[in-house]
C-alpha positions in Angstrom: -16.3 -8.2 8.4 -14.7 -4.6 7.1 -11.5 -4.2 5.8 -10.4 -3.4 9.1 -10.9 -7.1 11.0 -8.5 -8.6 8.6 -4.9 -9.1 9.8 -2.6 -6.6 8.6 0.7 -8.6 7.6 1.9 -6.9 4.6 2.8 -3.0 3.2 -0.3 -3.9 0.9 -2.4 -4.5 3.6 -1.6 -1.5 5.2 -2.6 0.1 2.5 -5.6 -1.0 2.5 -6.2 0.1 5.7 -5.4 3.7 5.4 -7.1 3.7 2.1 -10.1 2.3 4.0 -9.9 5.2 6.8 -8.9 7.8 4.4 -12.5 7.1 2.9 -11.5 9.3 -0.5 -13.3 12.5 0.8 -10.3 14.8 1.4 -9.4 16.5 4.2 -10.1 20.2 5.4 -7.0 21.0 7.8 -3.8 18.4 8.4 -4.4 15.6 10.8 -2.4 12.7 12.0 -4.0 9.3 12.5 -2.7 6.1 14.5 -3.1 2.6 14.5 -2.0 0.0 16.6 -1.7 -3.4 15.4 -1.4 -6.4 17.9 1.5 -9.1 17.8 -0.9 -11.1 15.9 -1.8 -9.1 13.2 -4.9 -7.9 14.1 -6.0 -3.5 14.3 -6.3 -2.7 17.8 -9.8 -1.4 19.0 -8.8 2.3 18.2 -8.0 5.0 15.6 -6.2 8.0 16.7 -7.2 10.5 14.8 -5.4 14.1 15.8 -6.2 17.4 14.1 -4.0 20.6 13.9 -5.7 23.2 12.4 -3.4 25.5 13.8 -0.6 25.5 11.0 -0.1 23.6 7.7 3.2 22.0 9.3 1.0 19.5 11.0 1.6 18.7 15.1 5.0 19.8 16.7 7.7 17.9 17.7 6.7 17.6 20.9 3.5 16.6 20.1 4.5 14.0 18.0 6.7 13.2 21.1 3.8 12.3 23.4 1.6 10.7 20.6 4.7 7.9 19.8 5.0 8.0 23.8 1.5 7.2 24.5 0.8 4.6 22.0 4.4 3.4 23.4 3.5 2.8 26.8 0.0 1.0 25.7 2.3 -1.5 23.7 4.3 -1.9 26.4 1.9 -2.5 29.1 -1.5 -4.2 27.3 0.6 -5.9 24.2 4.3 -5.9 24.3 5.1 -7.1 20.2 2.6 -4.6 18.6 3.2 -1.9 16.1 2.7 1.6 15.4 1.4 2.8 12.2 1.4 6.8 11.7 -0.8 8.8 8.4 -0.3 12.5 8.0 -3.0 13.8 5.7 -3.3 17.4 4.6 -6.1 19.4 2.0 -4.4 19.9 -1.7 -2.7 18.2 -4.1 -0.3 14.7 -4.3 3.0 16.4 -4.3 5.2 16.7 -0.9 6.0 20.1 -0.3 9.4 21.4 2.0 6.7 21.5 5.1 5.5 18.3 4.1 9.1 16.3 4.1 10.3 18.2 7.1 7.4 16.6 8.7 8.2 13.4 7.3 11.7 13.7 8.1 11.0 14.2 12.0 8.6 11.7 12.7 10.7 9.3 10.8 13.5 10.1 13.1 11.0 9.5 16.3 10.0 6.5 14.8 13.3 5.3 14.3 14.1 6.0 17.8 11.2 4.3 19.3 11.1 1.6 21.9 8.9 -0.7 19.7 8.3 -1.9 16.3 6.5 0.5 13.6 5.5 0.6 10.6 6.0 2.7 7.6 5.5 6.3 7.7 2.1 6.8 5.5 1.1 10.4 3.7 -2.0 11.3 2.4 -3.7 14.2 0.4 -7.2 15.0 -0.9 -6.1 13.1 -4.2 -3.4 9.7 -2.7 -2.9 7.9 0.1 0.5 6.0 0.3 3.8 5.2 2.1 6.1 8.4 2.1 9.0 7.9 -0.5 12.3 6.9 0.9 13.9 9.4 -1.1 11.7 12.1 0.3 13.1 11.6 3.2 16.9 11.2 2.6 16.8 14.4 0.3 15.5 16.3 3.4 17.9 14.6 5.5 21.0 15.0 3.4 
């Protein structure tokens, strides 16, 4: 059994779990991964894992659109009561830069808006993984 067949129930748990697929190596362009966790607890057979080496920013709006739409309509058909959990890892250091919180900020707001449950927004760098501060994201809101 990996860290990944026990239920996820708590922020600590879901920690672990990104902790886990972060793996402690770094990363060598920004990238978004997804889980999807089942009414019950349990991970969901797959890990989305999307890479835009295109621009530091990370994926678009729109793209972030159809990722939170597509996981959305698998909840909704195959297990209506699951969650979305969202990581947005990027090379360098632990501090959130303006590109970094305007990220945040956005697919917070998607998030918010979403059909379905979800879980907190998670950031990760060549150096932490953890849950993006709530203060991050009202000073880039206010």
């Amino acid at each position: 059994m990996t860290l990944l067949d026990r239920p996820i129930r708590t922020l600590a748990d879901l920690t672990a779990a990104w902790r886990f697929i972060d793996g402690n190596h770094g990363y060598d362009a920004p990238q978004v991964f997804a889980l999807m966790i089942d009414r019950h607890a349990q991970l969901m057979p797959a890990v989305v894992h999307v890479y835009d080496s295109e621009t530091d920013e990370g994926l678009d709006e729109v793209a972030m659109r159809n990722l939170i739409w597509a996981h959305g309509e698998i909840i909704r058909t195959h297990d209506p009561g699951a969650s979305l959990a969202l990581m947005r890892a990027r090379p360098g250091g632990p501090d959130l830069t303006s590109e970094d919180r305007a990220w945040c900020c956005m697919v917070h707001r998607l998030l918010v808006a979403a059909p379905f449950a979800t879980k907190p927004l998670f950031f990760a760098t060549d150096r932490s993984v953890g849950v993006v501060p709530p203060d991050a994201l009202v000073d880039a809101l206010g």
